[in-house]
N, C-alpha and C positions, 0 to 999 in steps of 0.2 A: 398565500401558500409559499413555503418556501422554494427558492430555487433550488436544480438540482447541479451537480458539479459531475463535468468530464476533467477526468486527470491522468493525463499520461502519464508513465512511470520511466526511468531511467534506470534502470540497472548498470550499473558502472563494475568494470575490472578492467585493472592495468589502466585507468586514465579514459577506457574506452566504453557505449555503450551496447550491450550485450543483449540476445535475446537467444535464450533455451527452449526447450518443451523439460515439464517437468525438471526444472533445473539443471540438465545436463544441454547438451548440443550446443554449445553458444555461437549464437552466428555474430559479427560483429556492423553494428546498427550506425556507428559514426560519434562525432565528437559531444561530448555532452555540453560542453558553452555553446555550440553550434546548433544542436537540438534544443535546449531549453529556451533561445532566443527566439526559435521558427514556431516552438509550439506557443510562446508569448505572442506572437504575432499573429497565427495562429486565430488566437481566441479560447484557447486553455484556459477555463477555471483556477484550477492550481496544477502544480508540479510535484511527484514525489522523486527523489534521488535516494537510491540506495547501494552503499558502498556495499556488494551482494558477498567479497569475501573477508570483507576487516575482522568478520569476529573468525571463520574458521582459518585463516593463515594469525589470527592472534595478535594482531595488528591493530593502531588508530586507523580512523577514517581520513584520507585524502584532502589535507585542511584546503590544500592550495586549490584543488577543483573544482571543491565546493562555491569556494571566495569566487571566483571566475565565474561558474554557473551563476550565484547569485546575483551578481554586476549587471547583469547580461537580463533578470525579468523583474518584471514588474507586477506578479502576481504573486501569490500565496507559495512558498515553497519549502518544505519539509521533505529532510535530510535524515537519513537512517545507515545504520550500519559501525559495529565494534562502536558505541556508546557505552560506556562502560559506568562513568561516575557523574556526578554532578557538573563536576567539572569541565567534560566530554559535552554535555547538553549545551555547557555557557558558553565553549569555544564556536559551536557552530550557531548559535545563535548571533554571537558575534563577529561570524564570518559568512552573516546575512540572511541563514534561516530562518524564517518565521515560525519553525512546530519544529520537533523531533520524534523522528521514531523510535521507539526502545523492541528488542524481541528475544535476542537470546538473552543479555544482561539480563531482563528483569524477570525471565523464569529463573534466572540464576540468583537473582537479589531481590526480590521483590519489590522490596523497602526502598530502592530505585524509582520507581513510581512517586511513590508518595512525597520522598526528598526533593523531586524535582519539579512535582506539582506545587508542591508548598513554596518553591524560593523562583519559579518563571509563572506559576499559573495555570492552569488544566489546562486552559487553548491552546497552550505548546506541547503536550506531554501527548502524542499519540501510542497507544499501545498496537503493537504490528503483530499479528498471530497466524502461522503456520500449521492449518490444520488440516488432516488426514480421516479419511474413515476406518472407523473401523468395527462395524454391526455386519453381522451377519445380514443373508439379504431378507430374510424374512424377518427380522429382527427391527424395533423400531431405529431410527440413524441416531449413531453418537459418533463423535469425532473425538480427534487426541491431536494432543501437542507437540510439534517438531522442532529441533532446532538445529542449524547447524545443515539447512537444505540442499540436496546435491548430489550425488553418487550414496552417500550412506549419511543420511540424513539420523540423526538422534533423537529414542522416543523420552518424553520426558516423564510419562507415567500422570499429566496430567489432562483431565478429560478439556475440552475447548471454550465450550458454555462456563463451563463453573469458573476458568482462568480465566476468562473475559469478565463474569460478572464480578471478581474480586479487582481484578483489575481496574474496573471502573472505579470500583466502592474505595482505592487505594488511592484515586485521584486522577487515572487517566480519561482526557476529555475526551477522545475519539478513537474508534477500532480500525483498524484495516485486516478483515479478514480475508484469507487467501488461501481459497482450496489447493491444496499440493494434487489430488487426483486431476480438476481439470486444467491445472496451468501449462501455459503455451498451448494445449488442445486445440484451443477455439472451435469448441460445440458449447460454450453457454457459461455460465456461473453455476454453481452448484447453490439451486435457488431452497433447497431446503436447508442449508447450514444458514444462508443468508435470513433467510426466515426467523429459525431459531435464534441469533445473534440480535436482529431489530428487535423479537419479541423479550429479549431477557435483558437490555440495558437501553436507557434514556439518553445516550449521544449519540450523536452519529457516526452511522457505520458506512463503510467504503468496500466496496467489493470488489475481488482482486483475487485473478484468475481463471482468465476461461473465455476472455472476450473474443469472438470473433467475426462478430457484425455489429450493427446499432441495432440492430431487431435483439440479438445478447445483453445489449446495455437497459434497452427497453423491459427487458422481462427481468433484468437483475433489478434496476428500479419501482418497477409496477406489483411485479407477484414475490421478488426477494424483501422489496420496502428496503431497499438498502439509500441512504442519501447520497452516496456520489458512486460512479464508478469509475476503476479503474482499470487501464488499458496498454498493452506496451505494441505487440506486434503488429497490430493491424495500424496504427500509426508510423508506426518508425520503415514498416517497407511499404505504403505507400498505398495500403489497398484499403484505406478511407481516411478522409480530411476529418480535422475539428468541426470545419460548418458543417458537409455532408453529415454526421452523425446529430449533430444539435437540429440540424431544420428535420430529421428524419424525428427527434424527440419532442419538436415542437408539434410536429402536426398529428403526434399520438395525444397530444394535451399537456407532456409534460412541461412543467412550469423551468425555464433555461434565462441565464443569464445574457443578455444582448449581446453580441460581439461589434 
């Protein structure tokens, strides 16, 4: 059985990492060279870093931060944030990213996906998706597509499932979905979008938004079927370790990588 993957997440602004509730409130979490060398150490699966404002200030992504983060682990590490071209994806691959994330550019370009899967390869090309509810409560769940997350986050008119399943079909190898209703919360993952997203595409999906226990990451894994999850707060202040949540996932049976 395959293993499963805990992966902190870095949200970076201004050089620094950040942590909101539904993307506003940013508290500030400490240096991210700093942080991604403690969660390497750690026992982190992988790392995501996302430069959280390069695309709404309209800006490249922080070459130099990245390069430094990078230096610094020895595990899987995918970089997101104002990716814009092909080009964008080569730079941070070669300032030591192993994957990249795309999310607003590629509802913007689609053809983005495909160009980049085609010249690094699907295992680099994660597609990063922003989704919101929006059903009626008697109504079966359908989600929509955000971009541009924040104070006035932009709806893009498209539904989240069918942008995912095209997404894949266009070349990206793996999804991180990320409910906008339960982020920063920490009461859970929203295990039925998690649901819906394993059931409608063949790669792996990473669930992102809402962690705030390992009994969270347990049930986004178990009853989401999500294959990794994703987590920023309850890491970065301090209210559970790497091992604490792995030995808590090992003795539910989940199958975890050694530390």
């Amino acid at each position: 059985m395959l293993t499963r993957r805990i992966i902190p997440c870095l949200d970076v602004k201004a050089g620094r990492v950040v942590k909101g509730i539904s993307f506003v409130n940013h508290r500030d979490a400490g240096d991210p060279v700093e942080l991604a060398a403690a969660y390497d150490a750690a026992g982190a699966d992988e790392l995501v870093f996302y430069d959280i404002t390069a695309s709404s200030d309209e800006r490249a992504i922080m070459y130099e931060v990245v390069e430094r983060t990078a230096s610094q682990v020895f595990i899987p590490l995918t970089v997101g944030g104002g990716l814009r071209t092909v080009e964008d994806m080569y730079r941070m691959l070669r300032a030591g990213a192993d994957k990249v994330s795309i999310n607003t550019a590629a509802v913007l370009n689609p053809q983005l996906i495909e160009d980049g899967a085609r010249r690094f390869g699907s295992q680099c090309i994660m597609l990063s998706v922003d989704a919101r509810r929006i059903n009626a409560a008697d109504e079966p769940p359908r989600w929509a597509v955000f971009t541009h997350t924040g104070a006035n986050p932009r709806p893009t008119g498209l539904d989240a499932i069918e942008w995912i399943k095209r997404g894949v079909e266009l070349g990206a190898g793996e999804i991180c979905i990320n409910s906008m209703d339960a982020d920063g919360q920490k009461q859970g993952y929203d295990l039925e979008l998690l649901q819906a997203v394993s059931d409608a595409v063949p790669v792996p999906v990473i669930a992102s938004g809402g962690a705030g226990s390992p009994d969270d990451m347990y049930r986004g894994l178990a009853e989401g079927r999500a294959d990794a999850v994703l987590a920023a707060s309850i890491f970065h202040f301090g209210e559970y370790t790497i091992a604490q949540v792995k030995a808590f996932l090992s003795e539910q049976g989940v199958p975890m990588r050694r530390m």
